[in-house]
C-alpha positions in Angstrom: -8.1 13.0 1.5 -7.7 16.3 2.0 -7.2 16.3 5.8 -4.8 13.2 4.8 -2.5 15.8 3.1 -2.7 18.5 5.4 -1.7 16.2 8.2 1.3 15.1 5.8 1.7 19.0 5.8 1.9 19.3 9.1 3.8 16.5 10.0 6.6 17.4 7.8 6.1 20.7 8.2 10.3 21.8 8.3 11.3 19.6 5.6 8.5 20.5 3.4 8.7 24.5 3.6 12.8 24.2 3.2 11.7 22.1 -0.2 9.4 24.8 -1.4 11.9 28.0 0.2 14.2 26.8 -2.0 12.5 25.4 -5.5 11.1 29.3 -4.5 14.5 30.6 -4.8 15.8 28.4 -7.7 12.2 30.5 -9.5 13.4 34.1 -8.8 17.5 33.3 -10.3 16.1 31.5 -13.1 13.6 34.5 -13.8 16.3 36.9 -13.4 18.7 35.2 -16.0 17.2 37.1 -19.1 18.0 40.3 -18.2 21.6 39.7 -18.1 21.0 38.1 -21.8 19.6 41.0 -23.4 22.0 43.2 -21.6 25.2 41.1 -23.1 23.4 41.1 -26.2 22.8 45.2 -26.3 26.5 45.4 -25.8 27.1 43.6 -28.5 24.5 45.1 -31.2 25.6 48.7 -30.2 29.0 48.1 -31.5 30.9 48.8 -28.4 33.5 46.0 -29.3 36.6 48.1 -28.1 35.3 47.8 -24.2 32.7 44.9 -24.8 34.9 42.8 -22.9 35.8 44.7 -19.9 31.9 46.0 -20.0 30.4 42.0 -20.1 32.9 41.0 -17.7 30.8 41.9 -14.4 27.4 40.6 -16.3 29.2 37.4 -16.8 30.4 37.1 -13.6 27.1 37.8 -12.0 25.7 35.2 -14.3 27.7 33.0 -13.2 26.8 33.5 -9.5 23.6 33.0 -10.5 24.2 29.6 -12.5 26.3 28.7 -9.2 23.3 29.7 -7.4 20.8 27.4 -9.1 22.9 24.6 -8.9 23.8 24.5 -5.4 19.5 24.9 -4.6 19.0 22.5 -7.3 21.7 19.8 -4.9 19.6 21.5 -1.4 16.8 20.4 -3.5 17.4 16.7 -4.2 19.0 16.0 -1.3 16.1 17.2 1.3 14.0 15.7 -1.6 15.7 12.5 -0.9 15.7 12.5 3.0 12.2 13.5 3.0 10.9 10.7 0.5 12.7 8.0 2.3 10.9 9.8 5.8 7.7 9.8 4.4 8.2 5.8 3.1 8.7 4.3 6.3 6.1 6.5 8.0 3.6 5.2 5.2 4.9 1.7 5.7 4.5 2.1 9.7 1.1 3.2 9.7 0.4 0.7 7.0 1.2 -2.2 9.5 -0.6 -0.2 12.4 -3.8 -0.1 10.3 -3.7 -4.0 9.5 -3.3 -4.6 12.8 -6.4 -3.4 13.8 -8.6 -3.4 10.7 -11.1 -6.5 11.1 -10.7 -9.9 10.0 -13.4 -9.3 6.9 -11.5 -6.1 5.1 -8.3 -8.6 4.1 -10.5 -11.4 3.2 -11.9 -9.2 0.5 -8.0 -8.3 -1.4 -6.2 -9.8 -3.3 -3.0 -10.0 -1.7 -0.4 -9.3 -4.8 -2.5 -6.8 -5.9 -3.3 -5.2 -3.2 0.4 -4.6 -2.2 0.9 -3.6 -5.8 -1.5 -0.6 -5.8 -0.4 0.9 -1.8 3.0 0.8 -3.5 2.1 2.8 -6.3 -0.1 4.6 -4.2 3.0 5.8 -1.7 5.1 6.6 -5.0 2.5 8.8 -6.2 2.6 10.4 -2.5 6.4 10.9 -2.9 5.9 12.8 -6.1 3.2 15.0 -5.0 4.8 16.0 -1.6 8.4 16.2 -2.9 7.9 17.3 -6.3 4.5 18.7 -7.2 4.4 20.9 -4.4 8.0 22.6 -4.9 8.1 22.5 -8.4 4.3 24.3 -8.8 5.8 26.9 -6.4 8.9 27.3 -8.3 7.5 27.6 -11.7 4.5 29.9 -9.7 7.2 32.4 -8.8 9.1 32.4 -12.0 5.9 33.1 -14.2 5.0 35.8 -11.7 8.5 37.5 -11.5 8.2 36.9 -15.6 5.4 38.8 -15.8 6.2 41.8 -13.8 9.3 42.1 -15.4 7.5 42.7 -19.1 5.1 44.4 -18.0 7.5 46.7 -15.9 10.0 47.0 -19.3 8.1 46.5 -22.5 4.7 47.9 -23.4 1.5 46.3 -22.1 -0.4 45.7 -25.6 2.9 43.3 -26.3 2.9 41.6 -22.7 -1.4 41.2 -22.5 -1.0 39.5 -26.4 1.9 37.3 -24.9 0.1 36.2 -21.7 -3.1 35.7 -23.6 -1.0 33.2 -26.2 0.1 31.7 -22.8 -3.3 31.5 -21.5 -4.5 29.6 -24.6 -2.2 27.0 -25.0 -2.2 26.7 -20.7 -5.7 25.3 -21.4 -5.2 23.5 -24.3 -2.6 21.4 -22.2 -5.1 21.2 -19.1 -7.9 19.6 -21.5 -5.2 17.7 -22.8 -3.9 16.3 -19.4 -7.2 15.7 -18.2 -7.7 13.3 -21.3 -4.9 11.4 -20.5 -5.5 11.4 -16.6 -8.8 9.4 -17.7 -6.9 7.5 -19.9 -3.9 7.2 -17.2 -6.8 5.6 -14.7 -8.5 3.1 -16.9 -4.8 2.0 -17.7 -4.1 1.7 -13.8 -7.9 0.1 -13.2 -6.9 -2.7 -16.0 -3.5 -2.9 -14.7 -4.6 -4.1 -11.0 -7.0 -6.8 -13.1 -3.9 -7.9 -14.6 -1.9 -8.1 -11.1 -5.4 -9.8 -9.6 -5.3 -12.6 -12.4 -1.5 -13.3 -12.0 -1.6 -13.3 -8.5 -5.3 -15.3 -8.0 -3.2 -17.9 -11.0 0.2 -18.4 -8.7 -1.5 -18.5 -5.4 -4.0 -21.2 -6.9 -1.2 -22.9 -9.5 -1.9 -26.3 -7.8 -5.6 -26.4 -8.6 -4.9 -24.8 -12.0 -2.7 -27.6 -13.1 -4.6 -30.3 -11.3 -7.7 -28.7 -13.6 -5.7 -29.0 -17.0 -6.8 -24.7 -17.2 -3.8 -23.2 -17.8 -5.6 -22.7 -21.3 -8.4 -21.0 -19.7 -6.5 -18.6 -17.1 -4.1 -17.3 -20.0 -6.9 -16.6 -22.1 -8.5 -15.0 -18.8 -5.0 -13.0 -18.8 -4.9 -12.4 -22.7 -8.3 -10.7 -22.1 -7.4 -7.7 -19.9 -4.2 -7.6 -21.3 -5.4 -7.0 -24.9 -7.8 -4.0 -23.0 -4.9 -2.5 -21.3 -3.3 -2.9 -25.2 -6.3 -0.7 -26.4 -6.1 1.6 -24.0 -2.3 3.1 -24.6 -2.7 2.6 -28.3 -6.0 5.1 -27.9 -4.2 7.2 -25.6 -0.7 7.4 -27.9 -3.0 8.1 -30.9 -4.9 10.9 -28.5 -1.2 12.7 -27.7 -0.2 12.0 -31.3 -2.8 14.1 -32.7 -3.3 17.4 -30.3 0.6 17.5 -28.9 1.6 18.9 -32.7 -1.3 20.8 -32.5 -0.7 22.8 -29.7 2.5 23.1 -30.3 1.8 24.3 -33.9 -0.5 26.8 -31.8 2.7 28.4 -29.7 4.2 28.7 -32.4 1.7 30.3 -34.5 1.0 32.5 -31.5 5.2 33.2 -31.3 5.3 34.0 -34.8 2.2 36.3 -34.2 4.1 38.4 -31.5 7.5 39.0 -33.1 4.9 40.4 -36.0 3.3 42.4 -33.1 6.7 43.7 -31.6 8.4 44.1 -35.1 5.4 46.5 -35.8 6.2 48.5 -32.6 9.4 48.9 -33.4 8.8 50.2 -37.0 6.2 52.8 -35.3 8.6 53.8 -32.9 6.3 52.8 -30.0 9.5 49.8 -28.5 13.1 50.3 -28.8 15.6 47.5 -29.3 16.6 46.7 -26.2 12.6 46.0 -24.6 12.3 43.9 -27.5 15.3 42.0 -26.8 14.0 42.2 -23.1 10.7 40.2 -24.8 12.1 38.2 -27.0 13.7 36.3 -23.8 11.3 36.4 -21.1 8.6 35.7 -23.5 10.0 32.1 -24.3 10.8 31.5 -20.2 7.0 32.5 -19.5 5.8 30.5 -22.2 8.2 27.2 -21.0 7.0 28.3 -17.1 3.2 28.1 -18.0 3.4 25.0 -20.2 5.5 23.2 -17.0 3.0 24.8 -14.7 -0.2 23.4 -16.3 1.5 20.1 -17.1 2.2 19.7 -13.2 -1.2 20.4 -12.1 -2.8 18.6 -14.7 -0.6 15.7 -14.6 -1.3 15.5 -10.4 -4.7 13.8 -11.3 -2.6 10.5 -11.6 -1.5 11.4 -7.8 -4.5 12.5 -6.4 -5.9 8.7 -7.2 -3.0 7.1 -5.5 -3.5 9.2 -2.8 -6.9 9.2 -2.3 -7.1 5.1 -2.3 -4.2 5.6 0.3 -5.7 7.9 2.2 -8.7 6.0 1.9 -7.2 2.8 3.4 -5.7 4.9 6.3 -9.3 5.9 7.0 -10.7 2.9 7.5 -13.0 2.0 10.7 -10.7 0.0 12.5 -12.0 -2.4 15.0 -14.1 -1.5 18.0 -11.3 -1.1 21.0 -12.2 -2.3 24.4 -13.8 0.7 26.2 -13.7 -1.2 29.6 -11.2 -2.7 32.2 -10.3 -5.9 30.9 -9.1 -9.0 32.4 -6.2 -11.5 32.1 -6.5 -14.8 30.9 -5.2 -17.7 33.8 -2.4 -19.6 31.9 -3.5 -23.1 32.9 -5.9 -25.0 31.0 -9.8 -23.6 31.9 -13.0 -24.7 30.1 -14.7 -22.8 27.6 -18.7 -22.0 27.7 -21.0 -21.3 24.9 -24.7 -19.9 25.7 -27.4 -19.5 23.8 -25.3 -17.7 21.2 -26.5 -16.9 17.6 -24.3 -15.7 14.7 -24.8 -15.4 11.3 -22.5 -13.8 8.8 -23.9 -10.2 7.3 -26.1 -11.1 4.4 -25.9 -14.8 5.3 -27.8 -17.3 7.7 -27.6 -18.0 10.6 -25.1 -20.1 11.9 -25.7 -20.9 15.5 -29.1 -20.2 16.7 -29.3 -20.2 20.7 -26.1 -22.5 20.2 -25.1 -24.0 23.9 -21.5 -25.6 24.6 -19.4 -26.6 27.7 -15.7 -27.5 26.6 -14.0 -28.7 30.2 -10.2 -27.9 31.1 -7.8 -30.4 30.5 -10.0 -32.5 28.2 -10.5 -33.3 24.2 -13.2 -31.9 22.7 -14.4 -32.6 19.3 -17.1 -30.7 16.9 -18.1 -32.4 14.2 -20.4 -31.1 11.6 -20.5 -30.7 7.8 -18.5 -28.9 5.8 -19.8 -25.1 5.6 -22.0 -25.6 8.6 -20.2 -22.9 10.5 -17.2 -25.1 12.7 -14.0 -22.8 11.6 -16.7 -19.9 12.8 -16.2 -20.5 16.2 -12.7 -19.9 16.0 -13.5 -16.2 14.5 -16.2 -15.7 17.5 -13.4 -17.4 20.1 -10.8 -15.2 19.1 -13.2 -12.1 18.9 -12.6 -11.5 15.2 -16.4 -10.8 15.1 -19.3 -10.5 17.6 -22.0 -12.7 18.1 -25.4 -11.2 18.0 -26.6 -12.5 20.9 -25.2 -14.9 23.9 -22.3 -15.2 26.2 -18.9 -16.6 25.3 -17.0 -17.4 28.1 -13.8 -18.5 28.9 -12.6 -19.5 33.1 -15.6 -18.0 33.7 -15.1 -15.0 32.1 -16.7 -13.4 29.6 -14.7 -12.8 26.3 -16.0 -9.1 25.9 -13.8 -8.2 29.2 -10.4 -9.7 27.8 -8.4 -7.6 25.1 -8.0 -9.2 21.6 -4.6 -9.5 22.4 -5.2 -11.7 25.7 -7.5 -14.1 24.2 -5.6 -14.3 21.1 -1.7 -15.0 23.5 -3.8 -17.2 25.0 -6.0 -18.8 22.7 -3.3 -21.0 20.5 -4.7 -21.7 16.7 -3.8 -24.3 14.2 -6.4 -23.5 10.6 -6.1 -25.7 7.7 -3.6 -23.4 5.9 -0.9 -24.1 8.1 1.1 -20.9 6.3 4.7 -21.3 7.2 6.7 -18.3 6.7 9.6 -18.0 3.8 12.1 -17.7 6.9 14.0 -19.8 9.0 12.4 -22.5 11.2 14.0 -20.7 14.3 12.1 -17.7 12.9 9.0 -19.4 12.0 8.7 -20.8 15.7 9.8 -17.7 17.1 6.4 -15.6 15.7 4.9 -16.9 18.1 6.9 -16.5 21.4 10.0 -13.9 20.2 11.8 -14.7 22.9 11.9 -18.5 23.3 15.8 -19.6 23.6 17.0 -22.5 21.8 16.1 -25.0 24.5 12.7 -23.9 24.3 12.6 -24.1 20.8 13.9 -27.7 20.7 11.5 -28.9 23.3 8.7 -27.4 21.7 9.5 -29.4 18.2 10.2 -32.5 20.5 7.0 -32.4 21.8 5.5 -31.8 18.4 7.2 -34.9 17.2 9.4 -32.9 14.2 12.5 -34.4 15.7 12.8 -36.6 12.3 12.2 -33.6 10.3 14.8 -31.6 11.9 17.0 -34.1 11.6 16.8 -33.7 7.6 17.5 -29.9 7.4 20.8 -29.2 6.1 21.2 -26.3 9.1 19.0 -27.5 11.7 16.5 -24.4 13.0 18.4 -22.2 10.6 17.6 -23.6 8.1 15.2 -21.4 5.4 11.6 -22.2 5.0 10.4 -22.8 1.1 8.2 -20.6 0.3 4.8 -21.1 2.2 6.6 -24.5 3.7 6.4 -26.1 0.2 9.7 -28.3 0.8 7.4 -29.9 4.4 4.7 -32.8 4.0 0.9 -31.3 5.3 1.7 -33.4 8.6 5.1 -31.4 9.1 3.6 -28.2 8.6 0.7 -28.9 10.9 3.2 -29.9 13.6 5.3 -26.9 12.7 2.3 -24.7 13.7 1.6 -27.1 17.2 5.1 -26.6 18.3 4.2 -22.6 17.6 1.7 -23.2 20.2 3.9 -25.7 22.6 6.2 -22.7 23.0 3.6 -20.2 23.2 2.3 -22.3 26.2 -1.1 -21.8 25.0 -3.3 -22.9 27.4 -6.3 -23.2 25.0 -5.4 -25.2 21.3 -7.8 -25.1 18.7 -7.3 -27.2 15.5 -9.2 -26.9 12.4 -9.7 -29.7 10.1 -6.3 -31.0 12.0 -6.5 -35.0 9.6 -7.3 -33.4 6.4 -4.9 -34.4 3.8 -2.8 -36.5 5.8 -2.0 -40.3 5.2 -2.5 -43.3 7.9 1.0 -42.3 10.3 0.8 -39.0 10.4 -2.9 -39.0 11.7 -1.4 -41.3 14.2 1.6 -39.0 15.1 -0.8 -35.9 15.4 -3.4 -37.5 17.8 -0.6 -38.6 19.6 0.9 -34.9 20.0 -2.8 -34.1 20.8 -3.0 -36.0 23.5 -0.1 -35.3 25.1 -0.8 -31.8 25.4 -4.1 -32.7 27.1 -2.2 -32.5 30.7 -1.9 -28.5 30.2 -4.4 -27.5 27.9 -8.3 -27.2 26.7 -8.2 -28.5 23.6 -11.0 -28.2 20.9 -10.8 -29.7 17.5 -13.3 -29.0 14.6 -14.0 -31.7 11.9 -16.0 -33.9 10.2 -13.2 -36.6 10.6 -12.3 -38.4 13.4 -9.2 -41.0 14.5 -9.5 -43.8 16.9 -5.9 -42.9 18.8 -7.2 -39.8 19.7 -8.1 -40.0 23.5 -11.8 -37.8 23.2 -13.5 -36.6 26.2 -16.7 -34.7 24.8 -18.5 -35.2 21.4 -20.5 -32.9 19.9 -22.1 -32.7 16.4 -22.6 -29.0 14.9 -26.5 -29.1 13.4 -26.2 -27.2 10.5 -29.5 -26.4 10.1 -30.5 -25.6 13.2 -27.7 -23.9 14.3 -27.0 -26.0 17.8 -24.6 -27.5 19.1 -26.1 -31.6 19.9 -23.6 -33.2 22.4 -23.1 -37.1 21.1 -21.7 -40.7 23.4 -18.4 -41.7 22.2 
């Protein structure tokens, strides 16, 4: 983390020293106000009332410069404050999406995704405060306490200044045990919180299989559960503040009480004159209020060291291997795809393919069948070079997978997975992921030849017409044709399709194969399933043993 912030540092280098220069400068008027205080005030206690006006006139007006002075920093302040923050956002934000896009497939299938994009959001507002108010504000109430200090000691007499700074001291780390307490308490709070988030996201993602269940009982009791623990944890922490905040302050004032004995016995010993104590009276209660907001700040920047450090943390993750060699380009008619003698098996699992040999020809059908969990949706992952096989050759025209870029085999290698996610955006928008610039002719072929003629047909505003959310307002067969015609106007010379008849009644199994095999003529295509349709024109048959881990090619 801490290379993470000094790269921040670095980076914003300009806007974050003018931030501190001035918080710096807002420090050494605000410490300087006092003196002008105790000098009005002199005037007044010495009785000069004949000239007191003509005599406070030029302390006022200086006073007033500095008041001007404060407030014009103070709008320099907030307004670099506010360029800066909104800089540092969308430079989070971009190297958020640069790190997705090349972590590996396996770190997102481990999130949550609502909670996960709760706690990088709270974790860039924590950054925001730390680099655009922690830092200047510690270095503005730095220089005021330090200009504070000099100031008594250079004006009153030392015994008086060491017992205020030790009072200061005291209650300083009284606030910083305090702090910490509540920084614990602050992270079991945000710990319980992202539970919370986890449930309530895991409960609307999977709504559908909650109702179908009849455990809407069972989730909100799942729910009531951490929320009754987050419940105990502010009540502990409230009762925590409740106690030692009087406390302390009962302390500083104690301790006040103690010096104005201290100083009043000065005076009557002749050792202070009126003015210095004046001089103390004020600077005292500005160092005290400097300290307490200095210790709060550092103590307090627990909360965003932890949204910084899971940030920073995220940032530093290994991304995936990048291709240290020349690598090839992909031919964009259909080729035929080669497996041999490959073996895979996730980490920690078993072994899914175990000397696994495979020809898939261009131009043809090519079906995998296999049991459900036997490893068929795998070879999508090894295809696409989401992971590595630990042993074999994949290749594809010939050419072995390792010397094409992810980004070949995957413009190249066109996917349809069970999900089928359509995009809360337009159909024009949701076709146009996959080739951006695809004109409208394009676009309207493409859904032609994906048979979704009908179904445009029904939308109010044709292609611009908004997506529901996750394509909820689109039968199973519409959304799986949605995602072909993605690959019609990719002009994907490979299509894979995963499970392609599940959930889908008697016609629109027929309208599917019949898409299928239309786009035999330009494509390799490969389908995975355990089902299979009689319209479907197959070329090649295999059956997915998964026990063995091989590949056992069948007649059809």
């Amino acid at each position: 983390m801490r290379s993470w912030i000094i790269g921040i540092i670095s980076r914003y280098r300009f806007s974050l020293t003018l931030l501190v220069m001035v918080q710096l400068g807002c420090g050494v008027l605000i410490a300087l106000q006092p003196r002008y205080y105790q000098q009005l005030v002199s005037l007044a206690i010495n009785g000069q009332y004949a000239n007191l006006w003509s005599s406070g006139q030029p302390l006022l007006e200086q006073l007033a410069l500095i008041f001007l002075g404060i407030a014009v920093l103070q709008g320099i302040s907030g307004y670099a404050g506010s360029v800066f923050s909104f800089n540092l956002l969308k430079q989070l934000q971009t190297d958020f999406f640069d790190k997705a896009s090349h972590l590996p497939l396996a770190y997102f299938q481990q999130q949550s995704a609502g909670e996960f994009f709760t706690k990088f959001n709270s974790d860039i507002s924590q950054a925001q405060r730390f680099f655009a108010d922690f830092l200047p504000g510690v270095g503005r109430e730095l220089i005021t306490a330090v200009v504070v200090t000099v100031i008594l000691f250079y004006f009153c007499p030392a015994s008086l200044t060491l017992a205020a700074l030790g009072i200061v001291g005291l209650t300083a780390i009284l606030v910083t045990v305090l702090n910490h307490i509540m920084g614990f308490y602050a992270r079991a709070q945000r710990d319980t919180w992202s539970d919370i988030q986890r449930v309530f996201d895991e409960t609307i993602q999977g709504i559908d299989t909650v109702k179908v269940l009849a455990a809407e009982g069972q989730q909100a009791a799942h729910f009531h559960k951490h929320t009754t623990w987050l419940q105990k944890l502010s009540i502990r922490a409230g009762a925590i503040l409740s106690v030692f905040s009087p406390g302390i302050e009962l302390l500083t004032q104690l301790g006040g009480l103690g010096l104005v004995a201290l100083a009043y016995y000065l005076i009557a010993r002749g050792k202070m004159g009126l003015e210095p104590f004046l001089l103390f009276f004020f600077y005292a209660t500005l160092l005290q209020m400097s300290v307490n907001q200095l210790t709060s700040l550092v103590a307090t920047v627990q909360t965003e060291f932890t949204g910084m450090r899971h940030l920073a943390g995220f940032l530093a993750e290994v991304p995936e291997a990048e291709d240290s060699h020349p690598t090839v380009t992909l031919p964009s008619q259909s080729v035929p795809i080669e497996l041999s003698n490959l073996t895979f098996g996730y980490p920690g699992g078993r072994r899914l393919y175990n000397q696994a040999n495979l020809l898939i020809p261009a131009n043809s059908v090519t079906v995998i069948g296999g049991e459900s969990g036997s490893g068929k949706s795998t070879l999508i992952n090894l295809l696409l070079r989401l992971y590595a096989p630990a042993e074999g050759v994949i290749s594809i025209g010939g050419i072995d997978i390792r010397r094409i870029s992810r980004t070949e085999l995957r413009r190249k290698v066109g996917v349809v997975t069970q999900n089928h996610f359509i995009f809360q955006e337009t159909l024009r928008g949701n076709l146009l992921i996959a080739q951006p610039d695809a004109s409208d002719p394009q676009i309207f072929q493409a859904l032609e030849r994906a048979q979704l003629n009908n179904f445009l047909a029904r939308l109010p505003e044709g292609i611009e017409t908004v997506m529901d959310p996750r394509g909820v307002g689109a039968s199973t067969g519409e959304r799986q044709r949605i995602c072909i015609a993605r690959l019609l106007l990719r002009e994907s010379p490979i299509m894979i399709l995963d499970e392609p008849w599940s959930n889908l009644d008697d016609r629109a199994r027929t309208l599917l194969a019949e898409v299928i095999n239309a786009c035999k003529s330009t494509a390799t295509i490969l389908i995975l399933t355990h089902e299979r349709h009689p319209a479907l024109a197959v070329d090649r048959l295999y059956h997915l043993d998964g026990t063995q881990g091989i590949l056992i090619q069948e007649s059809h």
